[in-house]
N, C-alpha and C positions, 0 to 999 in steps of 0.2 A: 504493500500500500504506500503512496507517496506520502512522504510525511507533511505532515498538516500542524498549526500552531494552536495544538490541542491545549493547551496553559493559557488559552485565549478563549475559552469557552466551555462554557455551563451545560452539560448533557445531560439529556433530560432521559432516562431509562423509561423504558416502557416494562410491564409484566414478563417475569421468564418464559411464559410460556410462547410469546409470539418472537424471542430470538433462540430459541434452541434448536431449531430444526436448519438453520442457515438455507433457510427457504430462497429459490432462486425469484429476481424480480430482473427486468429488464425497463430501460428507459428510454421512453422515442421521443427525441427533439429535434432544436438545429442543431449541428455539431459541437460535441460535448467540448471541445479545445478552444472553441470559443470563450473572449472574456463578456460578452452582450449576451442580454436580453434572457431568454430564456435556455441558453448557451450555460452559462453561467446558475442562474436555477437550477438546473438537470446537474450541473457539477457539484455542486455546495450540496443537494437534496440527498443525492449519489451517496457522495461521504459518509455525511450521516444516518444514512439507512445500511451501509457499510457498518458501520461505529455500533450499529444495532442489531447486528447479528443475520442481514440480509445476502446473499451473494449478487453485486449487483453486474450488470453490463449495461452502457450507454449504445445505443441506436441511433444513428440519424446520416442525416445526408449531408456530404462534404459541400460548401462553399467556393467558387473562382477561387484557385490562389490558396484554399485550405490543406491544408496535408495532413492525409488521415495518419499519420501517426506522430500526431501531435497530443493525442490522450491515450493514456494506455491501456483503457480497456473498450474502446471505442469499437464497434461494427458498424462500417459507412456502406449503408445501403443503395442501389444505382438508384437515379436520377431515374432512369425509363424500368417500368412493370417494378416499381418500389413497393405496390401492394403485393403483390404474387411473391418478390422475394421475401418481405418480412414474414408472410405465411410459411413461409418454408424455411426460413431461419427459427420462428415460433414451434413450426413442428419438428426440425432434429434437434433444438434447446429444451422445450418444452418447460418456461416458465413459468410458478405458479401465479405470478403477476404482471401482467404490462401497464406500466404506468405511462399514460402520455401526456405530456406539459406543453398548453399552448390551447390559441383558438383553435374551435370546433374545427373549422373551415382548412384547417391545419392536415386534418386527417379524414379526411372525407371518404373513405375506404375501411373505414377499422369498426363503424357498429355492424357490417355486414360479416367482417373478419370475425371480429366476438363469436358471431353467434355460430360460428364452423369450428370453434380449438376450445378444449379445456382450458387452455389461459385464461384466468379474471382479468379483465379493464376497468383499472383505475384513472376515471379521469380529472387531471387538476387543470386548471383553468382560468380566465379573466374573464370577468365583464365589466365593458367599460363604456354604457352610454343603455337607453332606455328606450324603445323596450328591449326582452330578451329579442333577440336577432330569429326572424320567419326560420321554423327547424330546429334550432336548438334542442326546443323540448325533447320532440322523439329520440335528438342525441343523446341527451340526462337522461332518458326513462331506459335506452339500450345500452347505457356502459354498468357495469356492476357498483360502482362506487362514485360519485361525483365531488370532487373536492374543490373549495375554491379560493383563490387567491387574496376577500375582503369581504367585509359586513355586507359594503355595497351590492357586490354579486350576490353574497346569499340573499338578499334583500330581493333583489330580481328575479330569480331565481326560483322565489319563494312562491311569489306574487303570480309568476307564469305558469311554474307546475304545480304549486302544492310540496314539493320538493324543499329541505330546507339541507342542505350541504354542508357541513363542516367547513368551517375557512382556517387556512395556513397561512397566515404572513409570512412574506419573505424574509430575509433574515440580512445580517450586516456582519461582516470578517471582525471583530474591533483589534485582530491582529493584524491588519492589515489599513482599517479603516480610522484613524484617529487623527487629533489634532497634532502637528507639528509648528515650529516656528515660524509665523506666517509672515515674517518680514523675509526672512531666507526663500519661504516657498516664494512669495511674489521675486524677488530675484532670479530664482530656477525658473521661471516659466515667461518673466519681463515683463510684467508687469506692477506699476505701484499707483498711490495715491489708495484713493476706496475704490474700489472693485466689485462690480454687481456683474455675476456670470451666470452661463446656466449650460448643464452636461443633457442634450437631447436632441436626435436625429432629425434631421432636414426632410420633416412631412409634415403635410398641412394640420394632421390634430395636435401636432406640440405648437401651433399658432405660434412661430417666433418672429414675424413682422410686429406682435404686439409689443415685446419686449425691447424689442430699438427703437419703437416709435415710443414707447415711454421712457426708456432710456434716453431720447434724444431732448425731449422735454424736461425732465430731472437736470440732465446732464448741460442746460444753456445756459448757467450763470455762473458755473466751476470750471477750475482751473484744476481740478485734482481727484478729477471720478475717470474710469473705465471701464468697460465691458470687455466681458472676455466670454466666447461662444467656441465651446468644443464641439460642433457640430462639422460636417461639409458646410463650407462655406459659399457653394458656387454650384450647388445641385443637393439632391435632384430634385428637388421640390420648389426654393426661392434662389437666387442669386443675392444672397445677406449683405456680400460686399458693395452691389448694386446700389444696395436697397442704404446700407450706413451711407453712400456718396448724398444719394439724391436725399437723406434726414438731417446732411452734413456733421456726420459723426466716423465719417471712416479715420481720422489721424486718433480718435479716441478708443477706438475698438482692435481686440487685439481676438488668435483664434490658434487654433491646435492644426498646425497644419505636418504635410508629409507622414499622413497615418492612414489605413485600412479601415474605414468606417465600416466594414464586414468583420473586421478582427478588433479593433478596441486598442486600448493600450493595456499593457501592465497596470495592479495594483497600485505598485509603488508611484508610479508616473500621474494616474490619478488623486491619490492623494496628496500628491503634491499640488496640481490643479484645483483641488479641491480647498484645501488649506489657503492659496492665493485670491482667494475670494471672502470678500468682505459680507457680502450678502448672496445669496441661490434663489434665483427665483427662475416657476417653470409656471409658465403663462398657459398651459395644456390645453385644449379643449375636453379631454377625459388621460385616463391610465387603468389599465389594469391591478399595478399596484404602485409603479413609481420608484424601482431601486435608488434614482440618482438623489430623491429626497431624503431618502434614508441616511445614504451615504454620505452624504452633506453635512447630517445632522451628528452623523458619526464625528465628523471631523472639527465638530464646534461650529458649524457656519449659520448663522441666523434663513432660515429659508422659507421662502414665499409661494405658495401656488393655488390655482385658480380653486375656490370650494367647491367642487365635484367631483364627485366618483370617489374612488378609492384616495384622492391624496387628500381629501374630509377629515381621514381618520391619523393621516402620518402625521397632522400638526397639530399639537398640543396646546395651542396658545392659538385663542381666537384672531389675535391681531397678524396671524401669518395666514388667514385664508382670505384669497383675494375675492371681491365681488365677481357676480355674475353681472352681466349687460345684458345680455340674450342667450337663448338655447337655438340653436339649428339641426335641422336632420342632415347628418351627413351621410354618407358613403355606405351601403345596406341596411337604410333607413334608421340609422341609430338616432335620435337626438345626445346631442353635445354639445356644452357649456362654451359661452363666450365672454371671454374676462373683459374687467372693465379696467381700459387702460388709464383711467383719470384715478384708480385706485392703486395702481400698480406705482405710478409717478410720488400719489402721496405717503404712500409707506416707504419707498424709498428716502424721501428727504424726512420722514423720521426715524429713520435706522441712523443714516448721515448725520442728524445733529443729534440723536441719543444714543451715544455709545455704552451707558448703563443700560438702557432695554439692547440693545445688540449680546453685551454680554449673558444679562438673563436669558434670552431668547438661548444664545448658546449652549446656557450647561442645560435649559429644559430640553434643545435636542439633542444632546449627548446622555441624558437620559434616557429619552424616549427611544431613540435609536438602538441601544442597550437591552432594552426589553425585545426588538427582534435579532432573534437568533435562529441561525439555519440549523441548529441541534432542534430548536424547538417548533421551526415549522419543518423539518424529517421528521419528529417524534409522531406529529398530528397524521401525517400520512401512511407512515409504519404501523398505526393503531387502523388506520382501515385496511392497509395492505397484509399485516395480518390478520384480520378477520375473514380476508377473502381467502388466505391461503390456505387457514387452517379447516 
């Protein structure tokens, strides 16, 4: 097993009876070697169903540029008849659990597969906008187990089937994730003065024209603020740097460039970015659960995001959830939150002139953040994944 900074983390033991059997479970995502999204979920989950007496294998299918042997217990499945091989990989492993992590829409082949192998399907999940998405249900009513990623989704969840799901929060490394000295990080990464950044991919639901247009507002009477956006900058969704020319804030905005926005960076590289920032804020229009809040909060960083959906629940101090302006259906009819950039502008310039609420905001998300642990959302999913196996 790769060693892990187990002296970093609270294990939360489940009954003897659901680790004595080293019952096998298998996990389908994106590629486990990834450090994104649910890449990284499936890794951290892995572990600790590992740590619980599980024999686990990751599943999934390699990325442009990925190399499958980049995780060590990785099975990268092809790209074309990916449902006919996992059937045949399911039947000469013959796991007593397949766990799948990700939207439905993800695996659109596997309640048909269920219902051919003795493997149980556990499925963990997001919802992130209202209503439950046309189909869903028959999904939930044919996997064996449905698990969910927040209140929120159970909440939807509940209201659609009748169905009320166990929720797993994600969890935060804090061996990995903490504060460091944030005059040094703003050095390593070049930037100084205050600093309002935000770690989220270049598509239209993390709404990040709202963020520079309010940044650019805050930002017109200092001489000593920056933004800093670990995103693409130039694709696929906006061209940001465009968009700072024509807000006239491009000499103020700085960015994470010459990196794989399909592979992420290191840990360590991240927290350093993270620690360089004054303030987080993530202007979303929804989340399924939100790791970069977490991880923010990990790091002592005061953070901000729109109040809906699952990031409701990651912020503990009401003066960090941003207003709604409107809701709009987007993209498979979901309605989704639209933040109010006139609220985004005025929480900024009091974070900026109150450096004692910044502080307090800090240690309540370095608490908060603290309370998820990837031991303790494995534990919640081990206690169904054993019940299916046994």
């Amino acid at each position: 097993m790769i060693p892990r900074d187990s002296e970093t983390r609270t294990t939360i033991w489940l009954p003897y009876r659901q680790m004595k059997d080293g019952k096998k479970l298998a996990i389908l995502t994106h590629h486990p070697g990834l450090t994104l999204s649910y890449a990284r979920v499936a890794r951290e989950v892995g572990y600790g169903l590992e740590r619980l007496g599980f024999r686990v294998t990751w599943l999934g299918l390699p990325l442009p540029r990925t190399s499958p042997a980049s995780h060590r217990q990785a099975v990268m499945l092809p790209q074309t008849q990916t449902l006919h091989a996992l059937a045949n990989w399911l039947e000469a492993h013959r796991p007593e659990v397949l766990l799948t992590i990700g939207d439905p829409w993800m695996f659109p082949g596997i309640p048909s597969l269920a219902r051919k192998t003795a493997t149980k399907w556990l499925a963990y999940f997001p919802v992130d906008g209202l209503p439950l998405p046309e189909g869903w249900e028959t999904w939930i009513h044919d996997c064996h187990a449905p698990v969910v990623f927040s209140r929120f989704a159970q909440d939807v969840v509940f209201d659609a089937t009748g169905v009320r799901p166990p929720v797993a929060p994600h969890g935060v490394d804090a061996g990995q994730f903490h504060p460091t000295d944030r005059v040094e990080a703003k050095s390593q990464v070049g930037v100084e003065g205050f600093v309002v950044g935000t770690v989220a991919a270049n598509q239209q639901r993390k709404n990040l024209p709202a963020l520079l247009e309010a940044f650019a507002r805050f930002a017109k009477d200092k001489s000593d603020v920056q933004l800093y956006l670990h995103t693409p900058v130039t694709g696929p969704c906006w061209d940001l740097l465009q968009l700072a020319r024509h807000l006239d804030i491009e000499p103020r905005t700085r960015a994470t460039l010459n990196y794989d926005p399909a592979r992420g960076l290191p840990d360590e590289q991240m927290r350093t970015i993270y620690n360089s920032f004054d303030v987080f804020v993530l202007p979303t229009m929804a989340e399924g659960f939100g790791l970069p809040l977490i991880e923010a909060q990990a790091c002592g960083v005061p953070t901000l995001a729109t109040d809906f959906s699952a990031c409701s629940e990651l912020l503990p101090d009401a003066f960090q959830r941003l207003r709604i302006r409107a809701r709009l259906t987007m993209q498979r009819n979901i309605e989704q939150a639209v933040v109010d950039v006139d609220d985004i502008v005025e929480k900024l310039q009091t974070l900026y002139d109150d450096p004692e609420l910044r502080s307090r905001l800090s240690i309540a998300g370095i608490a908060n953040a603290m309370t998820h642990t990837w031991d303790r959302c494995a534990a919640i999913l081990a206690d169904e994944a054993g019940r299916l196996a046994s």
